[in-house]
C-alpha positions in Angstrom: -84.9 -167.5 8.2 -86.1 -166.6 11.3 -84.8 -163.7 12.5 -86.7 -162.7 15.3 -85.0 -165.4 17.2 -81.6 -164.7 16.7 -82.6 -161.2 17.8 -83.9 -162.5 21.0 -80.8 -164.4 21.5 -79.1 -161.3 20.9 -80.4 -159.6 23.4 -79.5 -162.3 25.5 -76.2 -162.6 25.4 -75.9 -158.8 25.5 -77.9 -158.5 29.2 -75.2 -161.0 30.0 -72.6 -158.7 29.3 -73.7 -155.7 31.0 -74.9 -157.6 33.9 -71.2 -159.3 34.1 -69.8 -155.8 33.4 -71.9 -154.5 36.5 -70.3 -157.7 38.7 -67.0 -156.7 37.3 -66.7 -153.3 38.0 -68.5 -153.9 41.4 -66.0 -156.5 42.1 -63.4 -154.6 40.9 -64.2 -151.7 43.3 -64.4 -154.3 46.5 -61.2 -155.4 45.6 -59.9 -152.0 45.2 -61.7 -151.2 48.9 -60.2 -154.1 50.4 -56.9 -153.1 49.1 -57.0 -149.6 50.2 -58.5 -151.2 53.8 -55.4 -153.4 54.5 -53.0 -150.3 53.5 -54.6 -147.6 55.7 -54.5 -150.3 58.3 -50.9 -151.1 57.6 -50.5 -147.7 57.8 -51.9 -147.0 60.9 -49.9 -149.9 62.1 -46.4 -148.3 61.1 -47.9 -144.7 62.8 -48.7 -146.2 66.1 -44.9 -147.6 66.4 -43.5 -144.8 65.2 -45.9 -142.5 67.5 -45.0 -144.9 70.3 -41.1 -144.3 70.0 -39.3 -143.5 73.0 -38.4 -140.2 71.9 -41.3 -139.0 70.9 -43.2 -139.7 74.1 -40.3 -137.7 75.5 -41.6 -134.8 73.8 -44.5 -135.4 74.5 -44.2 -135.7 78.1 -42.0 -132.3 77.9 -45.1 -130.2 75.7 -47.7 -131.9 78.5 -46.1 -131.3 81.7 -46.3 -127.7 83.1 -42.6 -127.9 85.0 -40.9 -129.4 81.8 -42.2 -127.2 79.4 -40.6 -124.4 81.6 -37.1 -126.0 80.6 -37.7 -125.8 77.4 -39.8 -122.8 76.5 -36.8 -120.3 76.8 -35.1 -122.6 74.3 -38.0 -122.1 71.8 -38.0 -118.3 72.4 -34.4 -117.8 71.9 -34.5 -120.3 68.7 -37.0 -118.0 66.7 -35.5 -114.5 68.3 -32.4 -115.7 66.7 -34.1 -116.9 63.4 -35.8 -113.1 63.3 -32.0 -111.3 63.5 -28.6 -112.1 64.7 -29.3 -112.5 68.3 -26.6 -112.3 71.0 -28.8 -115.2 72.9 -28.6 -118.1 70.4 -29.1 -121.0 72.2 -25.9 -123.1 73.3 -25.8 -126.7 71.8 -26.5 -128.3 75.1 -30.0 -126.0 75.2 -30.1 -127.6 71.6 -30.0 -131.0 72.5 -33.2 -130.3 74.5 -34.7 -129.7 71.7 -34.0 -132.6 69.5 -37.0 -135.2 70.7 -39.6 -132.1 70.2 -38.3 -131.7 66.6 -38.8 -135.4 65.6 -42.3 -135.2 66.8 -42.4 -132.0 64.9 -41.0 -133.8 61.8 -43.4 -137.0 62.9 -46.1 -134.4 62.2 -44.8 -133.6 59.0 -45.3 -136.9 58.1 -48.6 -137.5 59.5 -49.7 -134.5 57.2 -48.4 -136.1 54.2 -50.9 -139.1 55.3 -54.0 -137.0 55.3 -53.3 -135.4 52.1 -52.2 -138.7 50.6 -55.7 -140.3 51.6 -53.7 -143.4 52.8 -55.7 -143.6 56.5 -59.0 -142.7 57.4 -59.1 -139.5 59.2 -61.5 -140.9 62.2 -58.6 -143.1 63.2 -55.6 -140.9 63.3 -58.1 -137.7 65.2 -58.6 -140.5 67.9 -55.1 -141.0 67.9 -52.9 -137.8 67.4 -55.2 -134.4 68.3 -54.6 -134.1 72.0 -50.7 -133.8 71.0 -51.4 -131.1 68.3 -53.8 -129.2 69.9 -51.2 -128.3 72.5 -50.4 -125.6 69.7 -53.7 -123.7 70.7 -52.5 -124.0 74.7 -52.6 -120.0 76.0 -50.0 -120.9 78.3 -47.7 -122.3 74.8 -46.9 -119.3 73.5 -43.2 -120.4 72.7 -44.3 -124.0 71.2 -46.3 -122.2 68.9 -44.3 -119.5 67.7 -41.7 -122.1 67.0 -43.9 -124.1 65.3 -45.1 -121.2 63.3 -41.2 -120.5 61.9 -39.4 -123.9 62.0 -42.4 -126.2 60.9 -44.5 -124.1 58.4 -46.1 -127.1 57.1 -47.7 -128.4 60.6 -48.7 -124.5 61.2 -50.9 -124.0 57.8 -52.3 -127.9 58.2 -53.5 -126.3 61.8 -54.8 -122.9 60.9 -56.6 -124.2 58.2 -58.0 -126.9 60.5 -58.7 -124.2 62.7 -60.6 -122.0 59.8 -62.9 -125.2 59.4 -65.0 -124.2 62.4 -65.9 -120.9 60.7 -67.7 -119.0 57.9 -71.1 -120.7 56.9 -69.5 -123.6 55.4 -68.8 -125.5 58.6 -66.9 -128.7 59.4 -65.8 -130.3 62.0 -62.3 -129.9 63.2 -60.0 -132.5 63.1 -58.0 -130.8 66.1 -60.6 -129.1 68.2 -58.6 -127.4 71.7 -62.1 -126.4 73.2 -62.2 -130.3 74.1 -59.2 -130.3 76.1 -60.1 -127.0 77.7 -57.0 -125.2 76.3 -59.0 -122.3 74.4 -62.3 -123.1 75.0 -65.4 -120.5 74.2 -65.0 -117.3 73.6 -65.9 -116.4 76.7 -63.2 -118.0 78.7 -60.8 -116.4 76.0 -61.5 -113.1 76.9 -61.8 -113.6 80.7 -58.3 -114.6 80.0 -56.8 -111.5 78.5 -58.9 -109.5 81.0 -56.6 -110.8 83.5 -53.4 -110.1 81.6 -54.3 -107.0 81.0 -54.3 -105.9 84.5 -50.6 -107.7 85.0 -47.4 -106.5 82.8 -48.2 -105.2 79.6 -45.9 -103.7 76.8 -47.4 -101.8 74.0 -46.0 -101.5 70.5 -47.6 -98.8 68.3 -46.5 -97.7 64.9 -48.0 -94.7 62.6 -51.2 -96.1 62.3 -52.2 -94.8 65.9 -51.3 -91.6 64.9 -53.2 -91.7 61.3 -56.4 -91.7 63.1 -55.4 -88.2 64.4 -54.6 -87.2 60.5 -50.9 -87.6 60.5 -49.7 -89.0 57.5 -47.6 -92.1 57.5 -44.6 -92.4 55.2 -46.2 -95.4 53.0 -49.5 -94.8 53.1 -51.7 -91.9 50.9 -50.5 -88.2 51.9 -47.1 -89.4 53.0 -45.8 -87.6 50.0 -44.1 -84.3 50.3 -44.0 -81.9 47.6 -43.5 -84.9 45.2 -40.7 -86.2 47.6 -40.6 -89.7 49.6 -39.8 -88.6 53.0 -37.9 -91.7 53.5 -35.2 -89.5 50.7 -35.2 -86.6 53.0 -34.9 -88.4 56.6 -31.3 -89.0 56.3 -28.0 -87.6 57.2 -27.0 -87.4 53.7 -30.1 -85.5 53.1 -29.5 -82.8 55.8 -25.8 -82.3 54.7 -27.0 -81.1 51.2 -29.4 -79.6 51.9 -30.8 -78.7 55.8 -32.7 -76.0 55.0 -35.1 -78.1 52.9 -34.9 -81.1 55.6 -35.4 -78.2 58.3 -38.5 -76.9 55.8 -40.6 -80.5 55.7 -39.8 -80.5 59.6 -41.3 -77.5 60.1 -44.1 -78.2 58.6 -45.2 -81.5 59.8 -44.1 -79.8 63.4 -47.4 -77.6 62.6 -49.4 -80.5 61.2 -49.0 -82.5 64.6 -49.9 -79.3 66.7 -53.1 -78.9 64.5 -53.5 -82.8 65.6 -55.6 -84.4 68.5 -54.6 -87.5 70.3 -57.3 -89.8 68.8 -60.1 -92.2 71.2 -56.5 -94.8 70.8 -54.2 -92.6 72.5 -56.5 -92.0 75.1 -57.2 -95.8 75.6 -53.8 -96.5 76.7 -53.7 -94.1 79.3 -56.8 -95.6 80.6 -54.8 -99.3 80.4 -51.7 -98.0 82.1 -53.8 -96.9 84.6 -55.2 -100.7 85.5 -52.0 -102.6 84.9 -49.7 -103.6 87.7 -46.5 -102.7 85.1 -47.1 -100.5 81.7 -44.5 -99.6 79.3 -45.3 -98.1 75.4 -42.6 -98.3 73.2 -43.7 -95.8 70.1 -42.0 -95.8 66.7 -43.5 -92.4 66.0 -41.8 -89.2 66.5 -45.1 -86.7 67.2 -45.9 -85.9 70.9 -49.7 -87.3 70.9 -49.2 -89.9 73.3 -47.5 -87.5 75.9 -51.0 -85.0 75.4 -53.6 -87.5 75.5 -55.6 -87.9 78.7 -57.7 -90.1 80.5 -59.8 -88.2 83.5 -57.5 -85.3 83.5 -54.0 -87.8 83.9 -51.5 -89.0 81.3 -49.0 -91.4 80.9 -45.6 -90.6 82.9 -42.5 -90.0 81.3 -41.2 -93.1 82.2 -44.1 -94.9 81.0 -43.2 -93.9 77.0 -40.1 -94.5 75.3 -40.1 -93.0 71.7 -37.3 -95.3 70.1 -37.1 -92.9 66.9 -36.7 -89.9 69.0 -39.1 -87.1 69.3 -39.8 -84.3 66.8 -40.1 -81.3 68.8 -36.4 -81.7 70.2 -33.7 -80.4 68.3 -30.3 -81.5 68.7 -27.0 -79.7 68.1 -24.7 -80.9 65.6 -21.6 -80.6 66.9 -21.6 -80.6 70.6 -25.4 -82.6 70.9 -26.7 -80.3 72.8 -30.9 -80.5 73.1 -33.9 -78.3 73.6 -37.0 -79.1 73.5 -39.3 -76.9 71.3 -42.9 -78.4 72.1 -44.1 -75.4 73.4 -42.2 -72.9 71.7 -43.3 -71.0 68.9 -42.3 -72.3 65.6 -39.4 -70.5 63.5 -38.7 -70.7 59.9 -35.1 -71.5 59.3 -31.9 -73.8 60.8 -32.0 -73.4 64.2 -29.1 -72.4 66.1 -27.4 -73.9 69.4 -27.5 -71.6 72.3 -24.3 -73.0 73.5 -22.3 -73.3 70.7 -24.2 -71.4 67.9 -23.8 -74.3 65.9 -26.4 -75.8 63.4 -29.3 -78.1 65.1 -31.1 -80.7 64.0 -34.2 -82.8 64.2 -33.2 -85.0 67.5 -35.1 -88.2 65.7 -33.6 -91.6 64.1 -33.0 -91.4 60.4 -33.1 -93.9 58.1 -29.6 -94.1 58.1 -28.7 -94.2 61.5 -28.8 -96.2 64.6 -31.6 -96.4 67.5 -30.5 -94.1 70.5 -28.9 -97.4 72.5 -30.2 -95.7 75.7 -33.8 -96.0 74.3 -33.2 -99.5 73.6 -31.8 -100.3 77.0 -35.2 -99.1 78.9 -37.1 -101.6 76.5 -34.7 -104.6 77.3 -34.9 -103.5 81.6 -38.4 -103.6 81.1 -38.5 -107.2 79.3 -36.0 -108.5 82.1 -38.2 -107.9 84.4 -39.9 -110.3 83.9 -42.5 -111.5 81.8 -45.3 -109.8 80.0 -48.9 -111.0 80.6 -50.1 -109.0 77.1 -47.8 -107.8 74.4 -49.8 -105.2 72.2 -48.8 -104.2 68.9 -51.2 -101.6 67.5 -50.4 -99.8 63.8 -47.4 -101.0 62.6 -46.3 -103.0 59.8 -43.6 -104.1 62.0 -40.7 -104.0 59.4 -38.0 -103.6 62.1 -36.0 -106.7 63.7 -36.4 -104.9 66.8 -40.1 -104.4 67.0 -40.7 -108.1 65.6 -38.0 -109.4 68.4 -39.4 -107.7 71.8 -43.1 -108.3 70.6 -41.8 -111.7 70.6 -39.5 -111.8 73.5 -42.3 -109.9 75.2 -45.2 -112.9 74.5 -42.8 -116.1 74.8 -43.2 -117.0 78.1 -46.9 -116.8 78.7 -48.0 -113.8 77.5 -51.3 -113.1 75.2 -49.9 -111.3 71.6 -52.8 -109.1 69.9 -52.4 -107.0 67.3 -54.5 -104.2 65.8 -53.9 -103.7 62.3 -55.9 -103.3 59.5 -53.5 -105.4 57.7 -51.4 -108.3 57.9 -48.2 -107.8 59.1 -44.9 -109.8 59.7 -46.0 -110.6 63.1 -49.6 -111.6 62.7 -48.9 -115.6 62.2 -47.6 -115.4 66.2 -50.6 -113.6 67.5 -53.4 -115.0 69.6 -55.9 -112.4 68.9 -55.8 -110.4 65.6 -58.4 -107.2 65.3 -58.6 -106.1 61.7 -59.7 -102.7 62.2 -58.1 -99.0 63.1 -57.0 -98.9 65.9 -59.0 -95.8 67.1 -62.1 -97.9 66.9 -60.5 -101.2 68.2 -58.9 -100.3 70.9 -61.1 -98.1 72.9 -64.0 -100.8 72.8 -61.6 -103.5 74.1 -59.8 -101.7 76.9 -63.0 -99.8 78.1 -64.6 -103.2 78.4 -61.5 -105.2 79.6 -61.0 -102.5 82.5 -64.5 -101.6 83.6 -67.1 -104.0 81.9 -66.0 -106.9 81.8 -64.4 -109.1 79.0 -63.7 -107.2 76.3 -64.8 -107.0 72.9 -62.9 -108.8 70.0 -65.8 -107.6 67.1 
């Protein structure tokens, strides 16, 4: 038998099945193409209708155009203000109704994003066709689109920040949104030419107990906030001081003496320099110690009227029974419960507990100053911004124009709304970017 020929044929027949499994599977894998091909374009197909819908070029039309995006933009503000607490200036249902084409483009958006992540449509088609409408997000004269984006539609915001983080770190790719193109953000350059400009208009300042770490003050949650193995967030209350004031009045003295062996820091001398260049200046501080008051730029400091402590102020004491106040700054410090002078009557620290209301005087100045008009840079400088009322005039502050930065070393409730976000302390931040801003030229965001 020969069987060297029925190993040939063997060999045969099996190239003839690998080479029809090759045509197969290749054929297979057109097919498969061809398939995918007619749905992305049945796709696209169904995306250009809906994209061409008559209420969603009314949206459009209202994010393009300068004089209708006025109409709307308090309507955005007031929408997330109210989202952040129970605002007084919710918007009326007719102010609603304007508001009903953008969120079906928002909700288009949605949609679209499902798309991408679904691989049913190639990406070079829908960039051609949907980027200029979503880059509007990254306009700096948007402020209020984007913020309402950024709380209503969470899902378009992260597809657009992480578009936007694309374009960084050595692994680079091209955007699929890129706003330099339409001259909305463009370089760097023109970004802080901007905010050069705003910072010589109307600016309101936020600062928290990060400022004042930089001069060695403690802050209640961070290290050395601590006293005696206490949280000082146990003994600033009135509950506290009606068991025991002479302890309260104890840790008050003594952080009285910590802040008089303190120096305003290169930060609190930086605003004084910035509320010297700006056409309107007010700093709302959430810190009770008087550094802002001593620091000085050439030999000036910021006016009274210029500061508004909204937690009150540590060196005033205030009666307990007929709220009587003196001011004790430059007196010399005493051991003990302070007495009034006019009624002999305990005193207390004149600052906001932790379980009592803001000073509704305090709050007033804040709001005159925001209905003023608008603010052409909000910034918000060492605070973790746990407060409605911080979060809602940083806001209110930024939502009709203005540039929100924030100087933090960390991330903080209102980060997702800024435009520029400085991840350092802010005695080293903010010196370097108002010096330049003022007197060199566009400031420095490194």
């Amino acid at each position: 038998m020969d069987w060297s020929h029925l190993k040939e044929i063997s060999e045969t027949l099996k190239n003839f099945v690998e080479a029809g499994a090759f045509f197969g599977a290749g054929f297979a894998w057109w097919k498969w193409l061809r398939e995918r091909y007619d749905h992305a374009t049945e796709v696209l197909f169904e995306l250009e209708k809906t994209f061409a819908n008559s209420a969603l070029v009314k949206s459009r039309f209202s994010i393009e155009d300068d004089m209708k995006y006025g109409e709307i933009a308090p309507v955005l503000a007031k929408c997330v203000l109210a989202a952040f607490a129970n605002s007084p200036q919710k918007p009326s249902s007719e102010e609603l109704k304007k508001l009903e084409s953008l969120d079906a483009l928002l909700r288009f958006y949605v949609f679209l994003y499902s798309v991408c992540k679904a691989r049913q449509a190639p990406e070079a088609s829908l960039r051609e066709s949907y980027r200029y409408w979503l880059t509007f997000y990254f306009h700096p004269r948007r402020t209020a689109f984007r913020a309402y984006v950024d709380w209503f539609y969470p899902t378009v915001s992260h597809w657009l920040r992480h578009d936007e983080q694309c374009a960084r770190g050595w692994r680079r790719q091209k955007r699929f949104f890129d706003p330099a193109e339409f001259g909305w953000v463009g370089t760097e350059g023109q970004a802080r030419e901007q905010l050069r400009r705003g910072i010589k208009g109307r600016v309101l300042v936020l600062t928290g107990a990060g400022i004042s770490a930089d001069s060695g003050i403690p802050t209640f949650r961070g290290k050395g906030g601590y006293w005696r193995k206490q949280n000082p967030r146990r003994l600033a209350t009135e509950e506290a001081f009606k068991e025991d004031p002479g302890q309260v009045w104890e840790w008050y003295h003594e952080r009285r003496q910590k802040i008089l062996q303190s120096k305003p820091s290169r930060a609190h001398r930086a605003l004084v320099e910035l509320a010297r260049n700006c056409s309107d200046f007010l700093l709302v501080t959430q810190n009770v110690d008087d550094l802002h008051e001593r620091a000085q730029y050439d030999g000036q400091g910021l006016m009274e009227d210029q500061i508004v402590h909204i937690h009150g102020r540590i060196f005033v004491s205030r009666c307990t029974d007929c709220h009587e106040e003196r001011d004790e700054r430059n007196k010399e410090q005493t051991i003990g419960i302070p007495k009034c002078d006019k009624c002999n009557r305990p005193m207390r620290p004149a600052v906001v507990w932790f379980d009592e209301e803001n000073d509704p005087r305090q709050e007033h100045r804040v709001e005159a100053f925001l209905n003023k008009g608008p603010c052409d840079v909000v910034l918000v400088i060492g605070t973790t911004a746990t407060f409605d009322y911080i979060r809602l005039w940083a806001l209110e502050g930024a939502a009709n124009g203005g540039w929100l930065v924030e100087i933090n070393p960390h991330e903080t409730a209102l980060s997702r709304f800024a435009h520029y976000i400085l991840r350092a302390r802010a005695a080293k931040a903010l010196p370097r970017l108002v010096h330049s801003a003022v007197e060199k030229g566009p400031p420095s965001f490194g």
